[in-house]
Each structure stands twice: as C-alpha cells, then as structure tokens.
C-alpha positions in Angstrom: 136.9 89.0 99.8 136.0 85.2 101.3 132.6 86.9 102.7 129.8 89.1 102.0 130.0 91.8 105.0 126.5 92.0 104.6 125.3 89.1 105.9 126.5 90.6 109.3 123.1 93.6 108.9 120.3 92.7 110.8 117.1 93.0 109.2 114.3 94.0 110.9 111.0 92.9 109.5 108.3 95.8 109.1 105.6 95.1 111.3 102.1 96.7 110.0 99.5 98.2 112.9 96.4 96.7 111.8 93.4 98.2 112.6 90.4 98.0 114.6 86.8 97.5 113.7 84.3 99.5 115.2 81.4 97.9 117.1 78.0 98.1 115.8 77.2 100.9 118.3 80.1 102.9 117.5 79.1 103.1 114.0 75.9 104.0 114.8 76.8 106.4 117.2 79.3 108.0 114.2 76.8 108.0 111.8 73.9 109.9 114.1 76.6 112.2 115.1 76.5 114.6 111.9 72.5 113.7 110.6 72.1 115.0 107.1 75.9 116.4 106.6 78.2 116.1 104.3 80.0 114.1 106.8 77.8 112.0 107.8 77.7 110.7 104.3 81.3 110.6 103.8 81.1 108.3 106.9 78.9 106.2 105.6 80.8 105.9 102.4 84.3 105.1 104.0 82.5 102.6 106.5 80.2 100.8 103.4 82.7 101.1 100.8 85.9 100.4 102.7 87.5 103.7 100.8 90.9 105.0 101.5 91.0 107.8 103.4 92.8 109.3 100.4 90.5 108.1 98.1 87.3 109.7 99.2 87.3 112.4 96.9 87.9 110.8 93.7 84.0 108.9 94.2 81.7 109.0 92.2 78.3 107.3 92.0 78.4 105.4 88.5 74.2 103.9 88.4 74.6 101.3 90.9 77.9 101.1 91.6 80.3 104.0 93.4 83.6 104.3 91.5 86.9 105.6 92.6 90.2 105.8 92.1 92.5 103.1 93.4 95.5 105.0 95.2 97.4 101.8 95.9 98.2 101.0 92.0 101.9 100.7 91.2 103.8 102.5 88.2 101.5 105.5 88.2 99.1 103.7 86.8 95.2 105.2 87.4 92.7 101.9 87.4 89.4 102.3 89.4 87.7 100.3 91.9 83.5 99.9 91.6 82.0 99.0 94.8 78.3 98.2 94.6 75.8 100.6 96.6 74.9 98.4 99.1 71.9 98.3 101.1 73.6 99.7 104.2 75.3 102.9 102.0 71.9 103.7 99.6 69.9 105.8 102.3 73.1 107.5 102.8 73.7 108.4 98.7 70.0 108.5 97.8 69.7 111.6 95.6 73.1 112.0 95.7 74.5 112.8 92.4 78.0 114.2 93.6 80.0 113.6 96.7 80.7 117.1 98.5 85.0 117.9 98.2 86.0 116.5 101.8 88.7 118.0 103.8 90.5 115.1 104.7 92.2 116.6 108.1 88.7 117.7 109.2 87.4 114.4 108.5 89.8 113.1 111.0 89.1 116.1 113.5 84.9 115.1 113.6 85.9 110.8 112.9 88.3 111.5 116.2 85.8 113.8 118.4 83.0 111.3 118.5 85.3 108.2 118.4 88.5 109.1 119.9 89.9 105.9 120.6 89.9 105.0 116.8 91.3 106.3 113.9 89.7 107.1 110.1 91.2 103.9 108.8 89.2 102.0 111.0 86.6 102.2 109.1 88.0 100.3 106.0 88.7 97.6 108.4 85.0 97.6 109.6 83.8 97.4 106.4 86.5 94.3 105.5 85.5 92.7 108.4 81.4 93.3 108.0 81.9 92.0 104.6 83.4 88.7 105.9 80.2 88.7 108.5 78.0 89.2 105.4 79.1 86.0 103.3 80.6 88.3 100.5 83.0 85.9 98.9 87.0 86.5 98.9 86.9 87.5 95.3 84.4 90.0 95.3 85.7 92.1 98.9 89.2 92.2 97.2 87.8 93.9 94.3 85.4 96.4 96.4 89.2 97.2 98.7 91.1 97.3 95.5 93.3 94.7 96.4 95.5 93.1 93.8 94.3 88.9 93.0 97.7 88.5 92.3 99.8 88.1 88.6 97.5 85.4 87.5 94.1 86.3 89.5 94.4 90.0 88.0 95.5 88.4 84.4 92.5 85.8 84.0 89.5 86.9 86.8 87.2 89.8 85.4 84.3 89.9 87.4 81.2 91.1 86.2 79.0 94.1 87.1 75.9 91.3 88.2 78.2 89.1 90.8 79.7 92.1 92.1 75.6 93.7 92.6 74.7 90.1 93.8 77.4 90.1 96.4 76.9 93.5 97.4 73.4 93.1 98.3 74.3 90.5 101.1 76.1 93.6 102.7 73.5 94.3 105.2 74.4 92.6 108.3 
C-alpha cells in the first residue's frame, strides 16, 4: 500500500460552547430568589467557588477554606481542590458546618426558573470571570477551578494556604 487511506477522513475539530457570565443583577436577583434556603446557599457556593455542578456535594467547609472534590482528575485519581471563603461566599456559609445533600436536577429546575436564559454552568464562568475583575492572579484562580498548571506547573508550584487566603480576599468586586 503506497498510501495511508486515512489521510482521506476529515477531522472535525470539537468546538466547546462556552459559557455566559451572569450580570451583577442576575446574580443578585438569583441569590434573593430562595432567602435563607438551602439553595440559595448552594447558589452562592457554585457562583463564589466556581464548583462543578457535579461537585457540589462533595464540599465541605475545612476552617477557612471550602474543600471539594475535583471531578476532572484523570486515572481515577481523587485530589481536592480548597477554595478560600471569600468575602462574597462567608455571609452565605456563616454557621454553616455542613452543606445540605443537593439534588442536582432540582438545582437546575429553581437555577433555570429565575434565570431561564442561562444554564447552572454559568455560574462557574461568573465566578472565573469575577475573579479576573478582582485581580486574583492566574495561579491562584486555576487552583480555586481545579485546573491542571500543566506537567511542570503541577510538579514544582505548591501554593500555600496564606497566598491562596490573600488572593481570595480580593474576591469582592
């Protein structure tokens, strides 16, 4: 055989649908919606944490930090992500010692009937984005959104627990 046959396929490059942030209205007007619920606080969490929708149940609130699993970890591995309480989440967690077991179609149903032109992921890309408003450096948002540094950033950058509160506390634009 002279040639590979498939050179001849086409491939089609994957083409992610990124997401929308919500204005500061909208997340007001989300976060008034369900006053002193446990969905109102899982709102405040996904939208000041940047969570995964399909990480919101595995958080917990570690002293000043809220920990959770990182669902996008590779080879089954479990590795958590701490995210500092910020000033915008702490009213919402104050006395908060354990996050109420969340439904996650529900959450969708309430996220959807007082924003319907959005969807739940939204939220982690309000949070990316208000972190950028904020001034929280590069390093620091990738490790609140559990995104990987890369080979040599994850092998040789270990942030500590005092730049990760420092940078958190600027969240509160």
């Amino acid at each position: 055989m002279d040639k590979n046959p498939l050179t001849l396929v086409v491939k089609m490059k994957h083409e992610g649908k990124h997401g929308t942030a919500l204005t500061k209205d909208e997340e007001k007007l989300l976060l008034e919606a369900y006053p002193n619920t446990k969905y109102q606080t899982i709102f405040a969490l996904a939208l000041y944490t940047g969570l995964r929708p399909n990480e919101y149940n595995t958080a917990r609130i570690n002293g000043n930090f809220i920990v959770a699993v990182n669902s996008k970890r590779k080879n089954k591995r479990v590795e958590y992500k701490k995210i500092p309480i910020t000033p915008m989440l702490a009213p919402y967690v104050q006395g908060i010692k354990d996050f109420e077991i969340v439904n996650r179609d529900v959450v969708r149903e309430k996220f959807k009937a007082v924003l319907p032109n959005h969807i739940v992921y939204d939220m982690r890309t309000t949070f990316y984005s208000r972190c950028k408003e904020c001034g929280i450096a590069d390093a620091a948002r990738d490790e609140f959104v559990g995104h990987s540094l890369g080979a040599l950033g994850n092998a040789y950058t270990d942030l500590s627990d005092e730049y990760l509160l420092k940078e958190g506390a600027k969240f509160k634009c």
